[in-house]
C-alpha positions in Angstrom: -12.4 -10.8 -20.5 -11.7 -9.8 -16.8 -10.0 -12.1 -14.4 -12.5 -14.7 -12.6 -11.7 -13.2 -9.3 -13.7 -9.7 -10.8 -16.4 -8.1 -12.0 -16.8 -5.1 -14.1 -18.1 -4.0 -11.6 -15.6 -3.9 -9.8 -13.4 -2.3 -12.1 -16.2 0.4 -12.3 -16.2 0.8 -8.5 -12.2 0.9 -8.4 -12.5 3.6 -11.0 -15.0 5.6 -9.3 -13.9 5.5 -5.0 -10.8 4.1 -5.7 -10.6 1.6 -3.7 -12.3 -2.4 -3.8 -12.3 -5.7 -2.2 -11.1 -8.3 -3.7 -11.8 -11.8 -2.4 -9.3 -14.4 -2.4 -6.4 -12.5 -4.1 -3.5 -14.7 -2.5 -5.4 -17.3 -1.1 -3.0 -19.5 -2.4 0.0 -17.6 -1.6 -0.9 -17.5 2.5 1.7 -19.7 3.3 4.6 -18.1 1.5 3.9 -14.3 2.5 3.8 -15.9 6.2 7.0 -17.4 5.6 8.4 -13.9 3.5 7.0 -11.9 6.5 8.7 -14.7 9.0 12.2 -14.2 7.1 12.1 -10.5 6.9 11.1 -9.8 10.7 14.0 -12.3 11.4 16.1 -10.3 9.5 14.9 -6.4 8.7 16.1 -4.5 5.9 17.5 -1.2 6.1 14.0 0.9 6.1 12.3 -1.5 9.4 11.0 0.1 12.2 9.3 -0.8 15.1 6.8 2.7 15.1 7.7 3.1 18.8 5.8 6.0 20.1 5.6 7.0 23.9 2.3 6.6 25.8 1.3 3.3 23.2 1.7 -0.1 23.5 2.8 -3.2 21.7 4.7 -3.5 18.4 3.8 -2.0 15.1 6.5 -3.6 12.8 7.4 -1.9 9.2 9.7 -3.1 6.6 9.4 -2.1 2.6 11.4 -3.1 -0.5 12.4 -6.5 0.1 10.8 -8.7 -2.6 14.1 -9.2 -4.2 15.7 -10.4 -1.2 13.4 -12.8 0.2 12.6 -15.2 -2.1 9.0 -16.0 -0.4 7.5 -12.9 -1.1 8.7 -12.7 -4.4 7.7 -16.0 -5.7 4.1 -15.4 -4.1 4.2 -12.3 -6.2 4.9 -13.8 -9.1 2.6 -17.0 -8.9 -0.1 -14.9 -7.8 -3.1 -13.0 -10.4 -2.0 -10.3 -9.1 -0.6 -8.4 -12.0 -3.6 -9.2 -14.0 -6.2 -8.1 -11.8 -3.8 -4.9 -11.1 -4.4 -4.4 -15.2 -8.1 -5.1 -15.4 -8.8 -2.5 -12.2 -6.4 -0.1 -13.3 -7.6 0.0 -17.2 -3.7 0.0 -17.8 -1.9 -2.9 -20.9 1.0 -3.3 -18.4 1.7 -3.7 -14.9 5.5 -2.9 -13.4 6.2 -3.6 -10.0 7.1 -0.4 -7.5 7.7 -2.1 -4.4 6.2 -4.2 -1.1 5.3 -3.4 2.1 5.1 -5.7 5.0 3.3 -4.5 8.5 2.8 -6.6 11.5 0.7 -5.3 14.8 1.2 -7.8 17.4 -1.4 -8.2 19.9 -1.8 -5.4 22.4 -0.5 -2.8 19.9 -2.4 0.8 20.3 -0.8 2.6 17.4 -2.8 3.4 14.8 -1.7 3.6 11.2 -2.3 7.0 10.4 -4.5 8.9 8.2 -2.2 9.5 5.1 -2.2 9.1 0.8 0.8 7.0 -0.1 0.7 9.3 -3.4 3.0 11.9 -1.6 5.6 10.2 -0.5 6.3 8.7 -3.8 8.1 9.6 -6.6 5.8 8.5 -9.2 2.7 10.1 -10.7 -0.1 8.9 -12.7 -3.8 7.9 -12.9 -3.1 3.9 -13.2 -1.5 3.3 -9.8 -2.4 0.5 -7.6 -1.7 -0.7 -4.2 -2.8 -4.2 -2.8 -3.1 -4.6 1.2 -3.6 -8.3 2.2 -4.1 -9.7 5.6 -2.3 -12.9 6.6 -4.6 -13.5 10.0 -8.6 -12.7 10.3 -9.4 -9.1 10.8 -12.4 -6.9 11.8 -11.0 -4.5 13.9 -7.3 -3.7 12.8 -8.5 -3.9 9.1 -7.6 -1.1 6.6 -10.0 2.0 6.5 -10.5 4.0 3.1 -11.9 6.9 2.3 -13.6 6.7 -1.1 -13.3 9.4 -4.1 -10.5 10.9 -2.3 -8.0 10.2 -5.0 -9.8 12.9 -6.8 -9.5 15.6 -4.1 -8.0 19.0 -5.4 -4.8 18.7 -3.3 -3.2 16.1 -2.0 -3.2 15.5 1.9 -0.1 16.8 3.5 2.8 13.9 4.0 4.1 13.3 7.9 6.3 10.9 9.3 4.0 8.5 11.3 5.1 8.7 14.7 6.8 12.0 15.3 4.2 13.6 13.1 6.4 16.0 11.6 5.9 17.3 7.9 7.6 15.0 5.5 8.4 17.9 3.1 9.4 21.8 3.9 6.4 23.1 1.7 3.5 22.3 3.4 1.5 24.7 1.9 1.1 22.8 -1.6 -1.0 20.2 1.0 -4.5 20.4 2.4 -4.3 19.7 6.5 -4.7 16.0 7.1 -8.2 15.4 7.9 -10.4 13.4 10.3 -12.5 11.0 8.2 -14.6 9.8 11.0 -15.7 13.4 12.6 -16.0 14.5 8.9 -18.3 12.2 8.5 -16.6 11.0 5.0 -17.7 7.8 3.2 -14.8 5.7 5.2 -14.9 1.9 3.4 -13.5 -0.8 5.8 -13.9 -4.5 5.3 -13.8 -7.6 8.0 -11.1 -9.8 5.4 -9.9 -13.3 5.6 -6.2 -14.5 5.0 -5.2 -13.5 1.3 -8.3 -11.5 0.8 -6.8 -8.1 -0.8 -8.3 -4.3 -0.8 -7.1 -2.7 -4.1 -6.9 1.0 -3.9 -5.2 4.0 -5.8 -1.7 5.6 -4.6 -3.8 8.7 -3.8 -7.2 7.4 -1.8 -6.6 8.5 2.0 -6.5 5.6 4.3 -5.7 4.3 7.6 -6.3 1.7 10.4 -6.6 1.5 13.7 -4.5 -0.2 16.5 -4.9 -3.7 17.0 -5.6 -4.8 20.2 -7.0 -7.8 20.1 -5.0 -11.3 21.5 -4.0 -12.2 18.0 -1.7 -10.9 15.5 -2.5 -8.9 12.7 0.5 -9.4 9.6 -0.3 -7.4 6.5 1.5 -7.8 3.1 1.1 -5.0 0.7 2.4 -4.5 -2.8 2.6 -1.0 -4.8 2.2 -1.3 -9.0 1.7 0.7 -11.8 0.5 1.1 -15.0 0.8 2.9 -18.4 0.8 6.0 -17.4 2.9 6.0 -14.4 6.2 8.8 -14.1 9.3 9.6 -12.9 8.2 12.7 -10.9 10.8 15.1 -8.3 9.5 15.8 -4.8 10.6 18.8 -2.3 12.9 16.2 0.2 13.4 12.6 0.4 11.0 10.0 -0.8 9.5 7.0 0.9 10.8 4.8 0.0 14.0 6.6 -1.4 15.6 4.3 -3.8 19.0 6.2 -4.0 21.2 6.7 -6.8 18.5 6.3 -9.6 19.1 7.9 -12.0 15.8 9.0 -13.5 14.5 12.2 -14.8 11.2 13.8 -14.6 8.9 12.5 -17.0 10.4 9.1 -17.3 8.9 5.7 -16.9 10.5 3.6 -13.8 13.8 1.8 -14.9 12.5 -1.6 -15.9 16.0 -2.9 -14.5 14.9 -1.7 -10.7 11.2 -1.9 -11.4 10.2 -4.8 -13.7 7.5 -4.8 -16.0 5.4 -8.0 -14.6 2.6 -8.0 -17.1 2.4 -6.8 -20.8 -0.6 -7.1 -22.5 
């Protein structure tokens, strides 16, 4: 049996682009991730930024890893299906958390997010990896953009840091060029979404999303997971997010003490 808010066909589509719609997700979580993202704009963790960039306007707020600080978004994440449907898409028995991600794009704000794979950044591997990006205001035009089937491109797309656009690692020849989707004509999946509808896509389908300048806010929540077969992996520099001091080797699972298991089926 798959969770009510799914389909098998859904899981089928998630398996094949990568990347799905799910309706609803944390519609009954709205008000707490509004509250989480209230709390942690009042009072940014160590990794915020504001993604100032000369020649753009507004503000493009970032924050990550904060879910066991401000008890808002965790509670939402816990009270939410969100570990179950994470199972049922991914194919995976268990679901352990990675980390969260809140973004905000206050009116007027002409940054875009840009094209990247969250993959590369990370220091996990595997086929069963999720991410969940959920609006917490309307969206059309600021919504996320996906490419799908690109989680099963030969290389992956070459990490940068999003406003300076420098390489995120020194070998930049183990990348392929970051691409343009739209002049490439690719298959590029967006969705107009409602407050705690959810896209669900895989740590290595490339995606992006324009600038929002419309007169309303656009706040985001996301939330990274993984499954079975998710590793310990080494990257050529610093990872995003870096979790210092961990203590892993290659080939490990996550330490369930940092990263706790949140389903187990």
């Amino acid at each position: 049996m798959v969770h009510p808010l799914i389909t098998q066909q859904d899981i089928e589509q998630f398996q094949t682009d990568g990347v799905v719609l799910i309706r609803g997700l944390f519609a009954d979580q709205v008000e707490l991730l509004r509250a989480g993202v209230a709390a942690n704009m009042e009072e940014p963790g160590p990794f915020a930024s504001n993604n100032e960039k000369a020649g753009h306007t507004g503000r493009f707020f970032d924050d990550y890893c904060n879910w066991t600080r401000i008890p808002e978004l965790k509670q939402a994440i816990e009270e939410s299906p969100v570990a179950e449907v994470a199972a049922d898409l991914m194919k995976s028995q268990s679901v352990q958390m990675f980390h969260d991600h809140v973004l905000v794009k206050e009116p007027g704000t002409s940054l875009p997010t840009p094209w990247h794979q969250d993959g590369p950044y990370y220091f996990v591997e595997g086929e069963q990896t999720i991410s969940f990006w959920s609006p917490l205001d309307p969206v059309d035009e600021a919504t996320l953009r996906c490419v799908a089937g690109s989680h099963r491109w030969e290389k992956e797309v070459l990490p940068t840091r999003w406003v300076s656009e420098e390489d995120f690692f020194p070998d930049e020849g183990q990348y392929m060029p970051v691409p343009d989707p739209d002049a490439e004509g690719m298959n590029v999946l967006e969705y107009a979404m409602q407050p705690g509808d959810a896209v669900a896509f895989n740590y290595k389908i490339l995606h992006g999303a324009r600038g929002n300048t419309s007169a309303s806010r656009r706040r985001a929540f996301s939330l990274r997971l993984v499954g079975d077969d998710a590793r310990y992996v080494e990257r050529p520099g610093r990872t995003s997010p870096p979790f210092p001091g961990h203590d892993m080797q290659p080939g490990q699972r996550l330490r369930e003490d940092w990263f706790p298991i949140l389903l187990q089926r």
